[in-house]
N, C-alpha and C positions, 0 to 999 in steps of 0.2 A: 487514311482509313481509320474510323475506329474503333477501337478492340478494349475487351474487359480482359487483366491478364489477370482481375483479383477478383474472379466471380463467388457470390456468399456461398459460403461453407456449412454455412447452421441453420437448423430450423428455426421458424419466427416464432417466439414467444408465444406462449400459450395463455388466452385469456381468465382463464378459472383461476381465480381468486379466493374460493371456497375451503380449501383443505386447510385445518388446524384454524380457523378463526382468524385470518391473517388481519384483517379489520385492514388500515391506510398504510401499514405497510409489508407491502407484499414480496416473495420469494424472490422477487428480484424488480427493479424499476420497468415498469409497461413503459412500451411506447418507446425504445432504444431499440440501440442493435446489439443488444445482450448477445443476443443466438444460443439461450439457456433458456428453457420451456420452462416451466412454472413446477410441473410435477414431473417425478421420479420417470415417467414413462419417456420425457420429452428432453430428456438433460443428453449435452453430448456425447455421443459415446467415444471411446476410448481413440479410436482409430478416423474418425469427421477428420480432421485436418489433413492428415494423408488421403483419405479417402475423395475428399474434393479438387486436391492438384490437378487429376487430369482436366478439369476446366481454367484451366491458365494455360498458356490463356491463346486466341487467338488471335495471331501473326499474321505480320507482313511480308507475303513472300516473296519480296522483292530483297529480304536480309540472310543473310548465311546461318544455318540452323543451329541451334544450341537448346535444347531442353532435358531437366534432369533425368538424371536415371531413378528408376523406380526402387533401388537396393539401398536398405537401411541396414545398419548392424547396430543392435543394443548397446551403448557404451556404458561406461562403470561410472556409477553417482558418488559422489563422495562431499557430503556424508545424509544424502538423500535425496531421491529422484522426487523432485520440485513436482505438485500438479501444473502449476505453469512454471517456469523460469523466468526470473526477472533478469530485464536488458536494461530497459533504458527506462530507469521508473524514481522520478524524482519530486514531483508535484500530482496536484489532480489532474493536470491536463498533460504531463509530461510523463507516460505512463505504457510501455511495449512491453512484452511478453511474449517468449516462446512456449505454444500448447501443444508443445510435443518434444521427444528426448531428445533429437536429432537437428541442430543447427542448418544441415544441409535439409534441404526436398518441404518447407513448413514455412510459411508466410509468418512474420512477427504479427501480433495484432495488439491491439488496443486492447485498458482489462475490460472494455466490454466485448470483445468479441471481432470487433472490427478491424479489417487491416491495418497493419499502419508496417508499410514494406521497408523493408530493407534487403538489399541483394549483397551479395558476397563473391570474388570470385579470383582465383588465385593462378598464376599463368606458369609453369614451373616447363624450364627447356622448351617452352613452347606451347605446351598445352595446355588451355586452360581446363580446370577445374570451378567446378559449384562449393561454396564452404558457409553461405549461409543465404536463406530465403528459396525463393522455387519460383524463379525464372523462365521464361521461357525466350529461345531465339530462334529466329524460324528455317526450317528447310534442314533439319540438318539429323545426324542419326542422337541418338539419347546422350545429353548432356551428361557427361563425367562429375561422379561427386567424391570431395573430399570423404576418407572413414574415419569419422567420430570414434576417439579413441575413452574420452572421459568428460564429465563435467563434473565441475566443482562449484560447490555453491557456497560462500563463506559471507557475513553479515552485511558488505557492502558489494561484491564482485560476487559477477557469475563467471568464470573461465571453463573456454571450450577449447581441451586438444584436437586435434584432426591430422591425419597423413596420407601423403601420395606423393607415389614417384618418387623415395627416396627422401620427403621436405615434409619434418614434421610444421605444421602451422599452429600457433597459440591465439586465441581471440578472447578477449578479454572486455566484459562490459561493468564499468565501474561508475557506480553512483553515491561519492561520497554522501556522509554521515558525518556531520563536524558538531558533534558537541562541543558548546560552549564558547565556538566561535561562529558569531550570527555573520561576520562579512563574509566568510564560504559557504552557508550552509545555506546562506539568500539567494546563492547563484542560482536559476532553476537550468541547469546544464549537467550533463553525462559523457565519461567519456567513453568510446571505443578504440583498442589499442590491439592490433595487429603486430606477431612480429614470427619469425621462422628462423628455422635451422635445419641442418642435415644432417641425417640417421642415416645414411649408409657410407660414409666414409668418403663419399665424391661432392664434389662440387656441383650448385645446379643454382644456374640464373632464375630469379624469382620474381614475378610484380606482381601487386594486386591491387585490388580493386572494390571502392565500398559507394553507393549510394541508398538515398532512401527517395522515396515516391511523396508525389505531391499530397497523397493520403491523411500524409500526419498535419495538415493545414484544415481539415474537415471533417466532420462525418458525413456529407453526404458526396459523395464526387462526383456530383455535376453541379458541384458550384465552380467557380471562375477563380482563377487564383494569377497571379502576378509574381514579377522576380527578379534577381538580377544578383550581381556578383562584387563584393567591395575586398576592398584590402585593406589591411590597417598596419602600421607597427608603433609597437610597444609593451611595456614590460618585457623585452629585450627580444619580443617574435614579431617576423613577419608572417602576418594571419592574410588567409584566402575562407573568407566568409562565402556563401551560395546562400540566399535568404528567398522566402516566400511566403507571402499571405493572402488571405482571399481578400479578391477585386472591390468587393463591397462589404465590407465585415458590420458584425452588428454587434456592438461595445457591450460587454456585462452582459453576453445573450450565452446558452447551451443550445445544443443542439444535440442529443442522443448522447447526455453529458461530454459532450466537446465543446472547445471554448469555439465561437464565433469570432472573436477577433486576436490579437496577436500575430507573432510573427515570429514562423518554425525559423532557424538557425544552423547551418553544419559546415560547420570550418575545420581548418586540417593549415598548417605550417607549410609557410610557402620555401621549399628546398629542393635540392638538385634531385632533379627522375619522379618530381611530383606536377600533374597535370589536372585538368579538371574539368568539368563541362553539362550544359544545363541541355538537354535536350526530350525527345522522345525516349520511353525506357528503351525497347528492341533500336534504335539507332545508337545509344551511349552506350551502352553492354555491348553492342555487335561493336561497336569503334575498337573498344578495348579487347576483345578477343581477335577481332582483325589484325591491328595493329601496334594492340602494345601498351598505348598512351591515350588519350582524351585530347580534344583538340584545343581545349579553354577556348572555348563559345559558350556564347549566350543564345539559348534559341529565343529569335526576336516574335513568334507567333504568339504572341501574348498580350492582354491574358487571355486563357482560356479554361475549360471547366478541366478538373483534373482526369476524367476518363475520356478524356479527347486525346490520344496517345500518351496516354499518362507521360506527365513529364517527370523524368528523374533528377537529383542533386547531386550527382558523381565525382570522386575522387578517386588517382589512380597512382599511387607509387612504385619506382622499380627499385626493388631490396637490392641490385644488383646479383652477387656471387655472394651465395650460402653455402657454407659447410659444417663444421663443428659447432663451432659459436650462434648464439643467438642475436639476430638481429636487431638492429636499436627500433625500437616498436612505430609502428607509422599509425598514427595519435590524428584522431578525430573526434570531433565534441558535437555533441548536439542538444541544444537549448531550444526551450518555447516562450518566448517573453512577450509578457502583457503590459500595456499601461492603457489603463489605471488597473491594478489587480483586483478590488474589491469596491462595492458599493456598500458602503457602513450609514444607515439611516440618509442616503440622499447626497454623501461624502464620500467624493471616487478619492480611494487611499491608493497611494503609489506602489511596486513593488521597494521591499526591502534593500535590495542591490541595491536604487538610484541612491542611495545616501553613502554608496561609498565610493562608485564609480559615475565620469562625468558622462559616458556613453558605454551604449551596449557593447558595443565592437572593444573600449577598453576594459570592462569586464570579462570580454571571451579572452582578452592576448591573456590575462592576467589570470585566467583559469588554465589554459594551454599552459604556460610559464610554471605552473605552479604543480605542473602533473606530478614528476617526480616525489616532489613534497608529499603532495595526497596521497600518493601509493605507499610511503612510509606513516605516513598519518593514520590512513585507513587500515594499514596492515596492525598496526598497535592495534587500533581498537576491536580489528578483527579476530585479535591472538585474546585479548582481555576480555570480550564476550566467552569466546570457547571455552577459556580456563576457569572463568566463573560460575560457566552453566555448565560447564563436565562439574563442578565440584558440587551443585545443587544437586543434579537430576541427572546426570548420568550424558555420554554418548548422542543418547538419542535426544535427550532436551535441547542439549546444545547446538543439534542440527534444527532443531524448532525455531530455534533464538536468531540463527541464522537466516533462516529464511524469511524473518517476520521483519526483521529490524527495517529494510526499507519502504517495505510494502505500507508500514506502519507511519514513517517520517511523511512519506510523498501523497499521506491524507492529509497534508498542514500544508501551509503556506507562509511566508513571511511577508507584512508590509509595515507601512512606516505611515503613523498617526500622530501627526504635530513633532513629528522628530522623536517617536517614541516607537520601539518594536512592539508590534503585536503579530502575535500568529493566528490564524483562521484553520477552521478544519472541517473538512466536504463528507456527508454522512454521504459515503461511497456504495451505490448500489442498492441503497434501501429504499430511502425517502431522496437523498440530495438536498437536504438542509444545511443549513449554516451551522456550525459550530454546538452539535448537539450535542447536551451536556452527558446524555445517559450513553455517545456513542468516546466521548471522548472519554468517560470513568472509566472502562473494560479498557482504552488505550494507556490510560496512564501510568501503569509501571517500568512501561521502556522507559521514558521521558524521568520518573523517579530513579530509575537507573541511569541511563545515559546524561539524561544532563535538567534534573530538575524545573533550573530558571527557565525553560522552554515550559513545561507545562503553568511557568506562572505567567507567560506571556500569550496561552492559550484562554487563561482563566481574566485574564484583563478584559478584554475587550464586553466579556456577557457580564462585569461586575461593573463595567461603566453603563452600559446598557438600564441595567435595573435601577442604579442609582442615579442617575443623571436626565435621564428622557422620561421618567413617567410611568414605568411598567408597572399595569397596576392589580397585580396579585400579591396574594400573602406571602405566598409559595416561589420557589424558582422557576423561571421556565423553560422550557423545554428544547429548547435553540434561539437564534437568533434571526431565522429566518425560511420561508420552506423552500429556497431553490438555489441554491451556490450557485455563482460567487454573488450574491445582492442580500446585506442582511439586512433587510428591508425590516425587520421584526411585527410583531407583533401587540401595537401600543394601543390597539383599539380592545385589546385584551379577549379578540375572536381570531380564527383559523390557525390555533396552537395545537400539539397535541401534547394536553396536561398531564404529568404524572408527577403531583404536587406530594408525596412521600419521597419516590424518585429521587427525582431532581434536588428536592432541597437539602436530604442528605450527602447527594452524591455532592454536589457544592461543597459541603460541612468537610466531607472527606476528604477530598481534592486539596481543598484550603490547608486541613490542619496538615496533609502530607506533607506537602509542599513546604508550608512553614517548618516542619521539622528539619528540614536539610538544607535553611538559610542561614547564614548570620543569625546572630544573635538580635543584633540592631534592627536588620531589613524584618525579622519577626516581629518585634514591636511594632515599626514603623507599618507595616502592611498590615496585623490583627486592625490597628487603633483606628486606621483608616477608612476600611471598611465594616468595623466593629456592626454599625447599628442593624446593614443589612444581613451580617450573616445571625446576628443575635435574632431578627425577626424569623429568618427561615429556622433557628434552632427552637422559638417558640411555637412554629410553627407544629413543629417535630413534638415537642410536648405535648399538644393536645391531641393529636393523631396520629402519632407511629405506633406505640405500644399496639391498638388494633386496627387497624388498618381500615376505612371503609372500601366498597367497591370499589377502585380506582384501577389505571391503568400503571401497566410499569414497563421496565427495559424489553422483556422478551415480551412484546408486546403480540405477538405471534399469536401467541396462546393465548389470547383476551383478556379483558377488566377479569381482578381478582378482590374477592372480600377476604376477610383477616387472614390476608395470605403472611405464612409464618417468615415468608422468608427476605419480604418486600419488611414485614417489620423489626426484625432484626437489623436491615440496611437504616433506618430510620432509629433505631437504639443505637446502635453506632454512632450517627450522626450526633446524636443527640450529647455520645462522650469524646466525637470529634469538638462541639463547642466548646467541652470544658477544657480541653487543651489550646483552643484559641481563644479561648477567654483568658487565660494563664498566660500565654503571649503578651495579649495586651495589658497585664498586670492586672484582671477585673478576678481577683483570687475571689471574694465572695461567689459570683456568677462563675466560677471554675468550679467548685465545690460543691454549690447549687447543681450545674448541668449534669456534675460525674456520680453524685449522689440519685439524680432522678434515670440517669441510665441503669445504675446497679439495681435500683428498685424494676425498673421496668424488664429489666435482662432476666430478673427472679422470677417474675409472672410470666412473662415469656415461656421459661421453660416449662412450666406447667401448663399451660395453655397450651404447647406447642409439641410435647411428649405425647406421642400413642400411646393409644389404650393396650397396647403390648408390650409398650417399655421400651423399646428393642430400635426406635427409630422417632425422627422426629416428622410432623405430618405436613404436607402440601399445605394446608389452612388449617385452624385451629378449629374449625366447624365439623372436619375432615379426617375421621378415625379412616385408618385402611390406608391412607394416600402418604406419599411421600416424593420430594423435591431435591434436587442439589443444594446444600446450602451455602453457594458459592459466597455471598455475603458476609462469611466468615475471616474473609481474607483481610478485609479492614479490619475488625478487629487486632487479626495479630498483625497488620501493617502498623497500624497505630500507637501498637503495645496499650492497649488498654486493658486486655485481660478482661470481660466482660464475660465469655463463652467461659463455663466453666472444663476442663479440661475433660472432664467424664463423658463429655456432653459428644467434645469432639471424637471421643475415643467409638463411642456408641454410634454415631454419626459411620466413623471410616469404616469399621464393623459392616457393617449396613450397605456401604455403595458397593463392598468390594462382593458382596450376594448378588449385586444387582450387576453388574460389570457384563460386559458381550465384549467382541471383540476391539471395535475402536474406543472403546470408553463408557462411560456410565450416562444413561437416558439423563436428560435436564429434568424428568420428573415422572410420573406412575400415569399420567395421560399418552407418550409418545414413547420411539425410540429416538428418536432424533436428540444430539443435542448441541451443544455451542462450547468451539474450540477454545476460546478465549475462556468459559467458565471451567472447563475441564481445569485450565492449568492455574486458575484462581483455586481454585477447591486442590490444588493439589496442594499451592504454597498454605493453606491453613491449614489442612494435614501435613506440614511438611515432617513432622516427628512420625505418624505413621509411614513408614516406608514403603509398605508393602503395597497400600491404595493410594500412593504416594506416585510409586512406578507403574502401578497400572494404568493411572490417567495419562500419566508421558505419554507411554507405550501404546496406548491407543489414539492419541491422537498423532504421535508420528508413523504409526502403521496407517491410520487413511492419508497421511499426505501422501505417503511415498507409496500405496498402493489404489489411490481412488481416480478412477475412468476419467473425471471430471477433468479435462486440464484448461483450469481455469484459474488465472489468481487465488491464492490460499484462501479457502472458505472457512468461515465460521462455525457455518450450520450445515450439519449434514447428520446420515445415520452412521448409528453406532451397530449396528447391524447387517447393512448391506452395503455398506459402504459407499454410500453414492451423496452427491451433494444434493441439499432439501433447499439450498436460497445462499444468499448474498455471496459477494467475492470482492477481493482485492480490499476491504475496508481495513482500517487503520485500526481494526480493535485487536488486530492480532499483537497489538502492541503488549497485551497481557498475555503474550505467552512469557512476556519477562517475569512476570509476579518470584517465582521462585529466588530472583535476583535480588528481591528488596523486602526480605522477611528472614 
């Protein structure tokens, strides 16, 4: 019979497009399964995810009853309660979230909204317990759940305490972060690690139990998916892989930004009291609460679409006897691997793994193999985030820093172009272009923090692009394609969206950062090379930054802007980003040349750009009474140019800290809304003022850890009501590092 156990939770997007000028890109991507309404009135509310469980789901009552209990208890965040929690979030497509505080009774979902299941379930003396997803088994009286004691959320792991009966339980979902080592950080795989001990002084025989749903293979589930069970050994593990992908898949296609083809992954180490088995969900959960173990079958009705008994990927370990001690963790991984990963101009590029591993199955033994590693890997880098962002920004920064680091990587991609790394990156939720250059500037200070030469392998691919193929503007453009993963571009020099101030500085910026924390030598060698195009977008910049004409820009939300002051400041920038890569590549004339015509244009600027009160500087120069965030300042002092005169900035912090509400300061004197990533921009160029310095922290970690939305960390929301106004999960929260790299 068949049954929906994961009926929709959220309202369908709402079509108005109207509010704020949204022009092509809108509050969040039409036409998906966001389940995030457009306006304020439609966004989820706080309690949707609980609120939908009792439709999970309808059972077979031919199986012995199991469904959870309705009793939650708040547990303790530390060091802030996530709007969503990140699980399993490693790539664009390899991407789970918990939208809600409680592990137990709350379906994982995709960051758009959509299921993507995993069950949990822990048998202690006998009885089983619920400890993660909301399951249902039929006939029986309210399924027992684990109580959620704590969650912790630290830059690469989310761990979840829970207890009952005596058996405290740890779950832990961990998605490394490997700067600077491309062979791990290409893996697209996560792992989940289970392990238990005992809090009352007795002994208590323990097993548990993890699968996930054929979900994570689709967004639609009634497509038809297929499967089957391998084994491999090496890198010193015997691996029990469970694989599945759709029947017909459709190469380089999305589908409510889900890949269409690929192949989900979840293995687990073949050892003594470990079992396993592919079946219907209510038939493989009821096995294991029956009996204990999984029968390792294959169910052979296949394929078929995945809401046709949704079939699950189960694994089922027995800890044996817990007491004191903590259990050695029962270690499961789950990956989503593509070949080819990307369409580059007509050129399917491979993933990055295939150059170092001969098959997938020996790249999982060899990520299994290597957990321990990773856990001390990741714990450095997780101790050296915190200790760096407690010493900028306090406490609460550093819980921002934490929560953003993955969300931020798993907008990139790694693949391999002639034997050379390049990384791609998915403008998440807005448009879904390729490798947007004004999505990936707001990302680029994690990457100048964490590990540079990743942002210069973000910045390759669009500088081969313009140089090599034809692209025939003066200007930079605007991505490299309008629908990840196919960077099909743009060479007929129609269906872009230009923001020819934009873009060519943000390039200018990108570049000279970047070049600053190379070698000496890779400086030269990289300025010389692509000298002539960035010298074009810097002359670019010459006859058009100082005043801006109409033109569009990043917060494109708010529409085409004329001599908007703050788009041309980004463009005076850029203009003393050239003289620094003109210095690079030893063209000291044209160094001198560009840093001279910025100090002159930075002069007018501020005249131009100062109200007629003194007291603030204006949204446009046309534009007495208005005023904007001058986030754009942060290059500046990334850059050390010194261009902003210090007075300027001083009159500036002045000024936001009047205008300030509770989550932070409006993006400008049209809205309250503004953008989290600009908050903590504008804080690192105030970072000398303190005072407007911790206000922006502090308002943008009081909406994370207080806003209804629980959704992948948003960008845009109000600073007032606290509610999310558009996008989530995008990779721009990579600037909540800014404070880390000034």
């Amino acid at each position: 019979m068949a049954h929906d156990p994961h009926a929709p939770s959220q309202p369908s997007p709402s079509t108005n497009t109207s509010a704020g000028g949204l022009g092509r890109r809108r509050f969040l991507q039409l036409g998906t399964a966001t389940g995030v309404g457009l306006a304020a009135s439609t966004l989820i509310p706080a309690d949707v995810a609980s609120a939908a469980e009792p439709n999970h789901p309808t059972v077979d009552p031919n199986h012995p009853v199991c469904s959870p209990s309705r009793t939650a208890v708040t547990p303790v965040f530390d060091p802030v309660r996530p709007p969503a929690i990140p699980l399993v979030v490693r790539s664009p497509y390899l991407s789970t979230w918990l939208p809600a505080d409680n592990l137990p009774g709350t379906w994982p979902t995709f960051w758009t909204g959509r299921i993507t299941a995993m069950a949990g379930l822990a048998t202690i003396d006998g009885t089983s317990f619920l400890f993660l997803g909301a399951p249902g088994l039929p006939n029986a009286n309210p399924f027992p759940t684990m109580r959620q004691l704590s969650v912790t959320t630290i830059a690469t792991k989310s761990e979840f305490v829970l207890e009952q009966a005596g058996v405290e339980l740890t779950v832990s979902f961990l998605s490394p972060v490997e700067p600077g080592d491309l062979k791990r950080q290409s893996q697209p795989l996560s792992y989940i690690a289970i392990s238990a001990r005992g809090i009352d002084g007795k002994r208590h025989k323990v097993s548990v139990y993890f699968d996930i749903s054929g979900e994570w293979a689709a967004a639609d589930s009634g497509r038809s998916i297929t499967w089957d069970e391998q084994r491999y050994s090496g890198s010193g593990t015997n691996l029990i892989s469970l694989t599945y992908a759709q029947s017909a898949p459709r190469v380089l296609a999305e589908d409510a930004d889900t890949a269409e083809w690929g192949t989900v992954v979840v293995s687990s180490e073949d050892r003594s009291g470990l079992s396993w088995q592919i079946g219907a969900d209510t038939d493989v959960r009821s096995q294991f609460v029956g009996k204990g173990a999984l029968l390792d079958t294959v169910d052979q009705r296949k394929p078929r679409p995945i809401n046709d008994h949704y079939p699950v990927f189960g694994f089922a370990l027995d800890l044996g006897s817990v007491r004191h001690s903590r259990s050695a963790p029962f270690l499961v991984s789950i990956g989503h691997l593509r070949e080819p990963a990307i369409n580059y101009l007509g050129e399917q590029l491979p993933p990055l793994w295939k150059s170092y591993y001969p098959t997938w199955q020996a790249m999982v033994a060899a990520f299994h193999a290597d957990f321990p590693a990773a856990v001390q890997r990741t714990g450095r880098l997780d101790q050296k985030i915190h200790r760096d962002a407690t010493r900028a920004g306090g406490a609460d920064y550093a819980a921002l820093c934490a929560l953003s680091l993955r969300q931020a990587y798993a907008g990139t991609e790694l693949v391999s172009r002639n034997g050379r790394p390049w990384a791609f990156l998915k403008e998440i939720s807005s448009d879904g272009n390729v490798s947007t250059i004004d999505v990936t500037y707001p990302c680029m200070p994690v990457f100048l923090y964490a590990d540079p030469a990743y942002l210069g392998m973000i910045l390759a691919p669009t500088l081969d692009y313009v140089e090599n193929h034809g692209y025939p503007k003066t200007f930079a453009p605007h991505d490299l394609g309008s629908n990840y993963p196919n960077a099909t571009g743009h060479l007929n020099g129609t269906g872009e969206e230009d923001m020819p101030v934009e873009e060519s500085a943000n390039m200018l910026i990108m570049t000279a950062a970047y070049l600053a924390r190379m070698p000496a030598a890779s400086q030269a060698a990289f300025a010389t090379a692509h000298y002539p195009i960035l010298k074009q977008w810097a002359e670019y910049l010459v006859d058009n930054a100082l005043d801006p004409n109409l033109q569009n820009q990043t917060d494109d939300f708010t529409g085409f802007i004329a001599h908007s002051v703050n788009l041309a400041l980004k463009g005076i920038i850029g203009v003393g980003a050239m003289s620094q890569i003109a210095m690079m590549a030893g063209n000291k004339a044209d160094s001198a040349g560009y840093l001279a015509t910025a100090r002159s244009y930075i002069s007018q600027w501020r005249q131009k750009a100062t109200d007629a009160a003194g007291d603030h500087l204006k949204l446009a120069y046309d534009q007495d009474g208005t005023w904007s965030l001058k986030y754009n300042g942060y290059a500046d002092r990334l850059l050390g140019l010194h261009l902003i005169p210090a007075s300027v900035a001083a009159v500036e912090a002045r000024w936001y800290l009047s205008r300030a509400s509770t989550y932070g300061v409006p993006l400008d004197i049209r809205h309250q809304y503004t953008k989290a990533d600009w908050e903590l921009w504008t804080a690192a160029w105030l970072k000398d003022h303190a005072e407007i310095r911790d206000v922006l922290v502090a308002g943008v970690y009081a909406f994370a850890n207080t806003s209804a939305q629980r959704v992948p960390m948003t960008d845009w929301y109000d600073t007032v009501t606290d509610r999310q106004v558009g996008f989530q999960a995008r990779p721009v929260v990579g600037g909540f590092f800014a404070l880390l790299t000034v």
